[in-house]
C-alpha positions as CSV (number, residue, x, y, z in Angstrom):
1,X,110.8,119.8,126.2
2,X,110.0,116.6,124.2
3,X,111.3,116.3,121.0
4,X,108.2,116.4,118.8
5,X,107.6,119.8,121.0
6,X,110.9,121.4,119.3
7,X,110.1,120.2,116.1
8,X,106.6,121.6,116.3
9,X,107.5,124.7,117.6
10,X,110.4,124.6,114.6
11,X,107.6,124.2,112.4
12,X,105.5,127.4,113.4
13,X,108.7,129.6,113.3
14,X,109.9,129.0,109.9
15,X,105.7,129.6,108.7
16,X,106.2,132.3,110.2
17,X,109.6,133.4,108.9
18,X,108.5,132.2,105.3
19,X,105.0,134.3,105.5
20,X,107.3,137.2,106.2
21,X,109.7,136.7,103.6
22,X,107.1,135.4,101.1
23,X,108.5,137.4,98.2
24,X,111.9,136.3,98.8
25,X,111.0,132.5,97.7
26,X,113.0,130.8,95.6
27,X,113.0,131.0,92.1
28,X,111.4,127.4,91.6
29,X,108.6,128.2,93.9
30,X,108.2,131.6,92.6
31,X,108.1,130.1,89.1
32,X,105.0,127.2,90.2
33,X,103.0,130.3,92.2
34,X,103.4,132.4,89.0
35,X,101.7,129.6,86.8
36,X,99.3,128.9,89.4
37,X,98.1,132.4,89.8
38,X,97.9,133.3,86.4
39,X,95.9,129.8,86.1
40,X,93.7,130.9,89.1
41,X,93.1,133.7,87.5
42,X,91.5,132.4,84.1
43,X,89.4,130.0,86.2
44,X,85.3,131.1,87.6
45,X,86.2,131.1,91.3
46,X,82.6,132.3,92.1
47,X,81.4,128.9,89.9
48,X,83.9,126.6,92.1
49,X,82.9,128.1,95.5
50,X,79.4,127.7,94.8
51,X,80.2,124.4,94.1
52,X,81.4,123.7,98.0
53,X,79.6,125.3,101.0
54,X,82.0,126.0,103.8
55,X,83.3,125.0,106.3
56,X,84.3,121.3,104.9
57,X,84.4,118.6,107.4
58,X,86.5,115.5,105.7
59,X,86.4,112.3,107.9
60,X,89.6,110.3,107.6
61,X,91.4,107.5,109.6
62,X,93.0,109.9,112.2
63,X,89.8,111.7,112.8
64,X,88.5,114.9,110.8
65,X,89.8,117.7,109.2
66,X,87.7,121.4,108.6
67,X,88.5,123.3,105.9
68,X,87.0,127.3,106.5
69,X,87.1,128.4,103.0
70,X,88.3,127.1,99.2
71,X,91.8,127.0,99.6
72,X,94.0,128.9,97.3
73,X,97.2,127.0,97.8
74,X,97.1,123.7,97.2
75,X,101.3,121.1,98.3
76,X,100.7,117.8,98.0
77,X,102.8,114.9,99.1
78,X,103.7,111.0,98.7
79,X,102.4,109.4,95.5
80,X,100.1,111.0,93.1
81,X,97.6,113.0,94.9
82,X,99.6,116.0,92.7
83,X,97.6,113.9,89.5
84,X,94.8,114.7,91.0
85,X,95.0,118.1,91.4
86,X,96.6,118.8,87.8
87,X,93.6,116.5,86.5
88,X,91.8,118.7,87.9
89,X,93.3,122.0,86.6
90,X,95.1,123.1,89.6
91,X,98.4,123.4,89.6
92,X,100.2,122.6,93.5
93,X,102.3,125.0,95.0
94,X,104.7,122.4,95.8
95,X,104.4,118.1,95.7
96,X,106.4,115.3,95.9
97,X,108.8,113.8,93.6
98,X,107.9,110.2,92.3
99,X,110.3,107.4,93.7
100,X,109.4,105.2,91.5
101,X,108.9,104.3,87.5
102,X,110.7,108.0,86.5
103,X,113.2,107.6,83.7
104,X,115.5,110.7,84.5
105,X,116.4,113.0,87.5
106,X,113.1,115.3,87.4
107,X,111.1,113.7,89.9
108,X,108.2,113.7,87.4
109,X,106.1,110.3,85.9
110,X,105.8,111.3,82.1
111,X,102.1,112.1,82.7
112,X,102.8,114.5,85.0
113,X,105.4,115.9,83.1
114,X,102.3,116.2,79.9
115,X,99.9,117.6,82.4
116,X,102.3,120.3,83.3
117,X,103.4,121.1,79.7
118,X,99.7,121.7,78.9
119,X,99.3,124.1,82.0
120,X,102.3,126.1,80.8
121,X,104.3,124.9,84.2
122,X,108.2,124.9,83.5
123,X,109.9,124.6,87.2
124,X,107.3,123.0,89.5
125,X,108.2,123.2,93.0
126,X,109.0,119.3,93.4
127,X,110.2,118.0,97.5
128,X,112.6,115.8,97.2
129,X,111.2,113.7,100.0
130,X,111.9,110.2,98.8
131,X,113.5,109.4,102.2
132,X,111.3,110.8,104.4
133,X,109.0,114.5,103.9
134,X,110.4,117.2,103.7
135,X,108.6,119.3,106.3
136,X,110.3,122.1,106.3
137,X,110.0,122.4,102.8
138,X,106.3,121.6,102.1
139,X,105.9,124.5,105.9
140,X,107.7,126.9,103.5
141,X,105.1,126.7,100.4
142,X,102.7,128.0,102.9
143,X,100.1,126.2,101.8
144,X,96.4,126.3,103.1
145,X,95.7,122.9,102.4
146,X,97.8,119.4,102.0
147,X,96.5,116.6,100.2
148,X,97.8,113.2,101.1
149,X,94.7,110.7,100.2
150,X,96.9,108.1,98.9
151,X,99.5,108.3,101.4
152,X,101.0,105.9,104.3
153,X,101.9,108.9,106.2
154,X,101.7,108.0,109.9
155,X,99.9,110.1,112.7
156,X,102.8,111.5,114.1
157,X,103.2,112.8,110.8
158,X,99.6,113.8,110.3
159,X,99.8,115.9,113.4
160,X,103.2,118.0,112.4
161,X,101.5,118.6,108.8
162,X,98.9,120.0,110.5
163,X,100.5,122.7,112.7
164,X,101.6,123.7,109.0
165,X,97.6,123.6,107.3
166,X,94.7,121.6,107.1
167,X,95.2,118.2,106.3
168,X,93.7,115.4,103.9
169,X,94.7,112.2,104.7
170,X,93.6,108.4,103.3
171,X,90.4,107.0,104.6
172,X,91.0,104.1,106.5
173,X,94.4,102.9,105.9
174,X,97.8,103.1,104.2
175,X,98.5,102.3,100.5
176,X,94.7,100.9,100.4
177,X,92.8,104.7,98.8
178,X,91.1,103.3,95.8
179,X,91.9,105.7,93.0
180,X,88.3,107.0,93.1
181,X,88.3,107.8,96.6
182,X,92.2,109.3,96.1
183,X,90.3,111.8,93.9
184,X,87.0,112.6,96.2
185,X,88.8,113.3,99.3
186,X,91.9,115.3,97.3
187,X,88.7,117.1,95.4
188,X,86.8,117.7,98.4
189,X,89.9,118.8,100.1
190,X,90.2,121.8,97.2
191,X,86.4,122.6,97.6
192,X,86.1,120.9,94.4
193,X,84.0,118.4,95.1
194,X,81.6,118.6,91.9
195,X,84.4,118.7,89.8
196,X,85.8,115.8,91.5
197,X,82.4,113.5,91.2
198,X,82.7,115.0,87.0
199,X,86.7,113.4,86.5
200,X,85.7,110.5,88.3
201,X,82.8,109.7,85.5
202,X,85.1,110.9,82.3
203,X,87.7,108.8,83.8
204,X,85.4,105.5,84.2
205,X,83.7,106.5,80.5
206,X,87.6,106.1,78.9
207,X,87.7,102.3,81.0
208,X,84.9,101.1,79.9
209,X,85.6,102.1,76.3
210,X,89.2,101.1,76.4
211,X,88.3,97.6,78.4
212,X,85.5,97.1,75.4
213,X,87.8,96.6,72.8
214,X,88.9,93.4,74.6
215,X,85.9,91.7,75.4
216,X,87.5,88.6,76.3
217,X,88.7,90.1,79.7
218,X,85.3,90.1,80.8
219,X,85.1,86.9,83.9
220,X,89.2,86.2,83.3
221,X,90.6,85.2,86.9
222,X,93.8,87.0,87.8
223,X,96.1,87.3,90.7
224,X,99.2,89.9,91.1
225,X,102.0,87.8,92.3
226,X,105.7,89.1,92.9
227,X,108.3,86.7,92.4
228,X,111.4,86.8,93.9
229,X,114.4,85.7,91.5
230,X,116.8,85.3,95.0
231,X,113.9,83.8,97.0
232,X,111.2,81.5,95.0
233,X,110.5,80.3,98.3
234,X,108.1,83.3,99.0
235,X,105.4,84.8,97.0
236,X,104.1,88.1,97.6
237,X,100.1,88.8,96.1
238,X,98.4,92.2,96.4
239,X,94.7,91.7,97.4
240,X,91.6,93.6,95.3
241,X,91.9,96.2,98.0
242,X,94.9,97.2,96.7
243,X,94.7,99.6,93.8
244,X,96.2,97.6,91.1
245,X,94.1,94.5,92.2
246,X,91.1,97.0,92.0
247,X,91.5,98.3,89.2
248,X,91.7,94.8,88.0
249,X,88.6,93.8,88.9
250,X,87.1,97.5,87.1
251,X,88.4,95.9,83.8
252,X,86.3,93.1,84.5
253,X,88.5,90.5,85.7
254,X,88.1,88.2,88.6
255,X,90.1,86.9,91.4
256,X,89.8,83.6,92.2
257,X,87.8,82.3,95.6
258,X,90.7,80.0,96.2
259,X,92.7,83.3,96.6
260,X,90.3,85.5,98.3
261,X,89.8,82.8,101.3
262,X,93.6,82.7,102.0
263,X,93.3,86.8,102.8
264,X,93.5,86.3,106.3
265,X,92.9,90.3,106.5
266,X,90.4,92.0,104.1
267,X,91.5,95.6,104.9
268,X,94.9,94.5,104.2
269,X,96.4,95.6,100.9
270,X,99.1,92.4,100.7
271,X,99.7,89.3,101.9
272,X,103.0,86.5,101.7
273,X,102.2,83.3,100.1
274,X,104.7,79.9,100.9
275,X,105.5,78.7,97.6
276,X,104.1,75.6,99.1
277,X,100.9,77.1,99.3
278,X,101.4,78.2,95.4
279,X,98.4,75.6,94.4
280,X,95.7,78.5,95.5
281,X,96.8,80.4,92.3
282,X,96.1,77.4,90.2
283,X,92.5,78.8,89.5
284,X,94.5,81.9,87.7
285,X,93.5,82.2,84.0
286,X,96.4,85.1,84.4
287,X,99.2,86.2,86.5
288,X,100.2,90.0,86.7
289,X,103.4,91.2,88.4
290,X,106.4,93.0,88.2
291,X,109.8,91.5,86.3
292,X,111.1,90.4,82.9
293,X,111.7,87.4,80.9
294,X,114.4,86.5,82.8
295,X,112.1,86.4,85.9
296,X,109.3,84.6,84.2
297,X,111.8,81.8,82.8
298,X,113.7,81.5,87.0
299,X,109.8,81.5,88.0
300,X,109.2,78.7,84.8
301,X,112.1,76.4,86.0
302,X,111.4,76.1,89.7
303,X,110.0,72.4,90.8
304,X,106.9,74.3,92.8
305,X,106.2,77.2,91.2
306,X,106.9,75.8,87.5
307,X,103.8,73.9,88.3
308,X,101.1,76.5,88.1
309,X,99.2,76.5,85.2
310,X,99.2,80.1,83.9
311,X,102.9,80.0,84.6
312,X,103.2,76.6,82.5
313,X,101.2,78.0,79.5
314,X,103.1,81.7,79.5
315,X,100.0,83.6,80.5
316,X,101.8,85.9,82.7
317,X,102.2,89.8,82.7
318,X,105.3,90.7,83.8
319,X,105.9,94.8,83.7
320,X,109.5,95.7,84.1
321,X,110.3,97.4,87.4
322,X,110.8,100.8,88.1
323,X,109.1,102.0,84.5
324,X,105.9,104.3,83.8
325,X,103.9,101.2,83.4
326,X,105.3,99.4,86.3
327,X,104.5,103.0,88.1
328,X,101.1,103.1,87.1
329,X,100.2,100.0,88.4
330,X,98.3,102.5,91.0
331,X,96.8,103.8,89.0
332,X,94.9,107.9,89.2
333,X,93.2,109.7,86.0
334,X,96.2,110.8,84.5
335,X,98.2,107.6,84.5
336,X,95.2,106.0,83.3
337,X,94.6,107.4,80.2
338,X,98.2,108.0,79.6
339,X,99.0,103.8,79.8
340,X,95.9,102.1,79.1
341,X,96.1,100.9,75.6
342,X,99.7,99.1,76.3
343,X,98.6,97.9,79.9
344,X,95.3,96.3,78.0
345,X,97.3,95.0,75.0
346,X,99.6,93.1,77.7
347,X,96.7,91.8,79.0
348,X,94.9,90.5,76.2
349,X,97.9,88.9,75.0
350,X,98.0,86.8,78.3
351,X,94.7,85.9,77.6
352,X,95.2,84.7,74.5
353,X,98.0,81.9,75.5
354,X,94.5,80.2,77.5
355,X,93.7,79.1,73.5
356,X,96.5,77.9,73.0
């Protein structure tokens, strides 16, 4: 017997096991199903499931999954599709922790951590999956569906998730789910579709006011770059499919043709730039990436890339790594409105070095 077959077969017993001995959870899980039945509970479910007509067929990059009824309980896993589903008022019966950008030992991005405060969750069921999921773990929440729309889960993984439940997977690649589409398919996953399309429009309605109060964004040119303080001999740019280069572009910034023709793959979400290649970024009103001042002024001082205008003139973001800003960076309707005002401030003061 191969060993996927053991591990499969592993799978279905412990579902079993943990159906059976369902009231015998842990005290953390029992704690996030307590708050997310008492939440189901205050909520029209006749409204929602009108809202979805069943079954669901969802179309994804490792074929299709059906979905026979609303499902009930929601795990989530990898980063942020757990956003989603608090945006949306449901609270998960079990996600993963964040691996990046959290300031303490809870797993949680401080937005999430607000979200659940205002749902009156105190011990969400978190996986500690950072190195790898957690099967067992997320099989033991018993959950009827798992959303993973902004995921890079592979399909050997896709296929053991779903001996466990249903599964919602990215659309065509990894790391590329636009945070739009994160919420459709994670919406339409929870037979929320409606509701969905409705946090979508409040969420581009907070943008546009937000990105209005800095009119002068509108037509900037801007490129993520990440430097490399060890290796300046490399640069490496995330493309607009990326989130954070999309949601550039919804701000109303541009990236420079000079850029766009070196993407020698548009589907791709990155790409590594020579530093003797660095000239294409010359057409960069701005430069966004992760690091600090000691970065910028490493990144200043080098023969090659010390040449590039924005990084001449100072008009450079650099978000510290491994912080709620650097975190939201992909970005989902929580994160959104919770760092906005600071990410735009940043940005405006880049802009204003161009005057200068």
């Amino acid at each position: 017997m191969n060993t996927n077959r053991k591990f499969s077969l592993t799978i279905l017993f412990v579902l079993i096991v943990s159906m059976f001995l369902f009231g015998c959870s842990s005290d953390t899980t029992d704690s996030a199903e307590t708050n997310a039945t008492e939440h189901s509970e205050s909520t029209d479910t006749t409204s929602e499931e009108e809202s979805s007509e069943y079954p669901i067929i969802i179309d994804h990059a490792f074929g299709e999954t059906k979905i026979e009824s609303k499902p009930e309980r929601v795990a989530t896993i990898q980063w942020a599709n757990h956003d989603v589903a608090l945006a949306l008022g449901v609270i998960p019966v079990g996600f993963s922790a964040a691996n990046y950008g959290v300031q303490d030992d809870s797993g949680l991005l401080p937005w999430t951590a607000e979200k659940l405060e205002e749902l009156n969750v105190e011990e969400p069921n978190v996986f500690q999956d950072t190195d790898g999921l957690d099967f067992e773990a997320i099989s033991d929440t018993n959950p009827d569906v798992i959303l993973a729309g902004y995921s890079g889960i592979t399909e050997e993984d896709y296929e053991l998730l779903s001996e466990i439940a249903p599964v919602v997977p990215y659309k065509s690649g990894p790391w590329v789910t636009t945070w739009r589409e994160q919420v459709m398919l994670n919406a339409t996953g929870m037979g929320m579709k409606a509701e969905g399309e409705q946090l979508i429009k409040d969420t581009e309605t907070l943008v546009e006011e937000k990105a209005s109060e800095y009119p002068e964004i509108k037509g900037t040119t801007v490129v993520w770059v990440n430097f490399s303080a060890t290796d300046m001999s490399q640069l490496h740019l995330y493309t607009p499919v990326d989130p954070r280069g999309s949601f550039l572009i919804e701000l109303g910034m541009e990236y420079p043709e000079t850029v766009i023709e070196a993407i020698s793959d548009p589907e791709s979400y990155s790409f590594n730039l020579s530093a003797e290649n660095a000239d294409i970024l010359n057409d960069a009103d701005i430069i966004i990436g992760y690091g600090d001042e000691s970065l910028y002024e490493a990144v200043k001082a080098d023969p090659l890339l010390g040449k590039i205008p924005a990084i001449e003139r100072g008009s450079v973001v650099f978000i510290g790594n491994d912080t709620p800003l650097a975190a939201s960076g992909n970005p989902n309707p929580l994160s959104i409105a919770y760092t906005i005002d600071e990410y735009l401030e940043l940005i405006g003061g880049a802009i204003e070095k161009l005057d200068e």
